[in-house]
C-alpha positions as CSV (number, residue, x, y, z in Angstrom):
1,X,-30.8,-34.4,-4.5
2,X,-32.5,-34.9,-1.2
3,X,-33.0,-38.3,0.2
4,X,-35.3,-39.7,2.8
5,X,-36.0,-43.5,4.1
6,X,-39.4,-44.7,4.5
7,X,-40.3,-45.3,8.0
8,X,-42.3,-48.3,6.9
9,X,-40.0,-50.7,5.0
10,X,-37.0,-48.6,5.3
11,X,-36.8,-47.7,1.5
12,X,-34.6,-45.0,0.2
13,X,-36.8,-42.1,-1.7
14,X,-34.8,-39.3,-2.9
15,X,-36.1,-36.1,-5.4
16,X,-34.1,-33.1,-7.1
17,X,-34.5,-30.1,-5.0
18,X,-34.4,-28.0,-8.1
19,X,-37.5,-28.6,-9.4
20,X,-39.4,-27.3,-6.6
21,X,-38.9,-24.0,-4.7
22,X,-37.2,-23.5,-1.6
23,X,-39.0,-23.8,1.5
24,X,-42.0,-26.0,-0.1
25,X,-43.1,-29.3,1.6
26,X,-43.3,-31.7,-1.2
27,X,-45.3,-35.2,0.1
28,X,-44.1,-38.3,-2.2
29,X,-45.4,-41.9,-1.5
30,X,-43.3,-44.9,-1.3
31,X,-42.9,-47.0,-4.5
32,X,-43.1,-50.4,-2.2
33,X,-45.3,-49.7,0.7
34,X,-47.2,-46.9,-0.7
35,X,-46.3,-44.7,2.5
36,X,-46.7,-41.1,3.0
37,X,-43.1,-38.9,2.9
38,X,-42.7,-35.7,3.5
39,X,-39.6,-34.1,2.1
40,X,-38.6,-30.1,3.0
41,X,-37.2,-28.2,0.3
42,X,-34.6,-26.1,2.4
43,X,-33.9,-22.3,2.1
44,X,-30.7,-20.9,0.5
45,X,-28.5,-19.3,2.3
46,X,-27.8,-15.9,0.6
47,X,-25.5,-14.4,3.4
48,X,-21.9,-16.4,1.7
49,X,-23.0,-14.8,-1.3
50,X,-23.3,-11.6,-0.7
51,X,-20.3,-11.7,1.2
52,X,-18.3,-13.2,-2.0
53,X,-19.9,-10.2,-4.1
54,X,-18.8,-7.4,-1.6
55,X,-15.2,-9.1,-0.9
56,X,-14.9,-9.0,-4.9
57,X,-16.0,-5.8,-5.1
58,X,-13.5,-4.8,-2.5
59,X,-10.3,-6.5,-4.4
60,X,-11.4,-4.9,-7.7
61,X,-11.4,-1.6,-5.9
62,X,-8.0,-2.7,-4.5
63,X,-6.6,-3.8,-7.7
64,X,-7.3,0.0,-9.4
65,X,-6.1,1.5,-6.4
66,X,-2.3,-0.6,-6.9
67,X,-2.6,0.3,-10.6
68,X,-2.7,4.1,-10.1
69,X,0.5,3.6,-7.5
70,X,2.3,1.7,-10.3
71,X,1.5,4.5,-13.0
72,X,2.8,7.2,-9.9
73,X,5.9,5.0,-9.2
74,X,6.9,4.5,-12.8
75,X,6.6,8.8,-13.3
76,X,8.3,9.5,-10.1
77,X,11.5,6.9,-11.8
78,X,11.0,8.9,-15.6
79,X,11.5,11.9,-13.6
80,X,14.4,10.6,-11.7
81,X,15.9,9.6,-14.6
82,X,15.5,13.0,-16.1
83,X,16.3,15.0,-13.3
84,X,19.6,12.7,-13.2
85,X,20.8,13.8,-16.3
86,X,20.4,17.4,-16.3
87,X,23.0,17.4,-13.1
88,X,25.2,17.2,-15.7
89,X,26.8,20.4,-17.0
90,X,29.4,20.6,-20.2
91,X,32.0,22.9,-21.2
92,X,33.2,24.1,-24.7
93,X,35.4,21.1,-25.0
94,X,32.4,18.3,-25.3
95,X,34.8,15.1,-24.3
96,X,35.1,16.7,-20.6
97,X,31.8,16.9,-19.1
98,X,32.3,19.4,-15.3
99,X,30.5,17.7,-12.3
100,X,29.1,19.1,-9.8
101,X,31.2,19.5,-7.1
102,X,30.0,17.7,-3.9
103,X,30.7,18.2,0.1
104,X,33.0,15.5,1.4
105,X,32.5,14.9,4.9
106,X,34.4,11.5,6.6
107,X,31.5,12.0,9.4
108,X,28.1,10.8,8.6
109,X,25.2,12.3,9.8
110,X,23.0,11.0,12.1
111,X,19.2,9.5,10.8
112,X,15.7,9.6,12.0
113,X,16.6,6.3,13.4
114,X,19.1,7.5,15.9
115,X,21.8,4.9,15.4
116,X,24.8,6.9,13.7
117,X,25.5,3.8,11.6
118,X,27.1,4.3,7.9
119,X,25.1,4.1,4.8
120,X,25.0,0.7,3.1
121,X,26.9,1.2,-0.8
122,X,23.7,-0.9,-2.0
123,X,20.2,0.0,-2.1
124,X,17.8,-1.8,0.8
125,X,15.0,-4.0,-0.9
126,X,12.2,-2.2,-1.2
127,X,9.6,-5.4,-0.4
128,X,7.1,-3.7,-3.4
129,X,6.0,-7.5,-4.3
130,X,5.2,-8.5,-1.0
131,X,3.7,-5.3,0.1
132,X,1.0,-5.9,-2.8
133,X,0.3,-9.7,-2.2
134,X,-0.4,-9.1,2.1
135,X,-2.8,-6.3,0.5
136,X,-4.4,-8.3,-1.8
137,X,-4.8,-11.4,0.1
138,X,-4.4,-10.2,3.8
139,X,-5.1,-7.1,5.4
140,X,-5.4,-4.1,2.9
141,X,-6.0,-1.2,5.3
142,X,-2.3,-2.0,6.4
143,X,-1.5,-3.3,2.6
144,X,-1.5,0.1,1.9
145,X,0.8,2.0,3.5
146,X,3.2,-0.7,3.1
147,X,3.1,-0.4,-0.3
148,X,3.1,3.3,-0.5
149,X,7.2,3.2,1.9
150,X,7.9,0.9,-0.6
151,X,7.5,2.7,-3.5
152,X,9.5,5.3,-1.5
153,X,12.5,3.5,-1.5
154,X,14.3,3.6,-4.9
155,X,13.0,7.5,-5.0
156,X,14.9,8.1,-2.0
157,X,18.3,6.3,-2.8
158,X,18.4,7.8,-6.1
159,X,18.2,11.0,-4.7
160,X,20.9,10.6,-2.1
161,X,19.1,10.1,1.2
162,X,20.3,6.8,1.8
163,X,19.1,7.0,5.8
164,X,15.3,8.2,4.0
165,X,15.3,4.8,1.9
166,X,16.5,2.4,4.6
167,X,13.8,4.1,6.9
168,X,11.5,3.5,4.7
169,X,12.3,0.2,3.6
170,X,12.3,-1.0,7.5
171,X,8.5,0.9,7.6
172,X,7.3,-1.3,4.6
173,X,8.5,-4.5,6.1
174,X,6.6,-3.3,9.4
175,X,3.5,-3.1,8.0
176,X,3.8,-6.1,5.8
177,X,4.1,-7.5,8.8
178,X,1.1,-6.2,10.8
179,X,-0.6,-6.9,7.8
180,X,0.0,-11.0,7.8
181,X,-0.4,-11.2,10.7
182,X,-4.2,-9.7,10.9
183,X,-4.8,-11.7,7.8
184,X,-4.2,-15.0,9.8
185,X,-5.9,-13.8,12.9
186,X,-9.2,-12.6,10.0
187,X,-9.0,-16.0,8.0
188,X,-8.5,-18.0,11.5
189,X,-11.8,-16.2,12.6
190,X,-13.9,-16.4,9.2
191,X,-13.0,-20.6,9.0
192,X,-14.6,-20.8,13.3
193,X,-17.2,-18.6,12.1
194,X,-18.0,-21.1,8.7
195,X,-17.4,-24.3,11.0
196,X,-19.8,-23.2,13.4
197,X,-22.7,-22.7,11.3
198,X,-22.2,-26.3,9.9
């Protein structure tokens, strides 16, 4: 509804904007003094929606794109767990399985990280859940490599290289990071930008 006073006897007039179309001057005279209004249907402002239907557009994209790295991650596990039984070998006595025998060392070697520290006995979090929130809701060109060290990190620990996983763990929570924080800095932007045109 779009009101308007009468200049006359100060009466309120008001009439639905939907009716008429946008950018039409629609006169109405005043039901007390018989006074000439002028009411200006304004124009609508297409840009916010467009905007929505791209940004959409760009989170279903994103959403297929998390999918497909789920379906990976949960092969690259099956495989693991298939690869993790065949390491076992048996002999002609089945109630004695033979391991593999394995290098003991009581130096550990140093990682890509250059610190010489020991291996933790328990697997680092892998920060897979909020890797895909920052990309969804926050910065997805750094979303994504986040969650891609993340789903890196059980892969690696099961398959030994405990200096890989933590490496890779630290590189998720780096770009989880990075990406929060251009999200705030984007969303701090966007709501000057909406203020500015009010």
């Amino acid at each position: 509804m779009i009101k308007q006073t009468c200049p006359r006897c100060k009466t309120l007039v008001e009439i639905n904007e939907k009716e008429f179309t946008p950018g039409e001057n629609v006169v109405r005279h005043c039901p007390l003094c018989d006074e000439r209004i002028v009411f200006v249907i304004p124009q609508k402002d297409t840009s916010i929606e467009e905007e929505n239907d791209a940004l959409k557009k760009e989170l279903e994209a994103l959403k297929q794109q998390i999918n497909g790295l789920k379906e990976d991650l949960s092969q690259a596990q099956n495989n693991d767990s298939v690869a993790s039984e065949s390491d076992y070998t048996w002999t002609d006595t089945p109630q004695r399985p033979v391991v593999p025998p394995q290098r003991m060392n009581n130096t550990y070697p140093q990682n890509n990280r250059g610190n010489g520290q020991r291996p933790t006995a328990q697997a680092p979090n892998n920060h897979l859940v909020p890797a895909i929130l920052v990309t969804l809701f926050c910065c997805w060109p750094l979303g994504i490599p986040a969650i891609v060290n993340a789903a890196k990190v059980d892969k690696l620990w099961s398959q030994g290289d405990q200096f890989g996983a933590e490496a890779a763990a630290e590189d998720a929570q780096k770009y989880i990071k990075y990406s929060l924080i251009c999200g705030i800095i984007i969303g701090i932007i966007y709501f000057i930008f909406i203020i500015s045109d009010l």
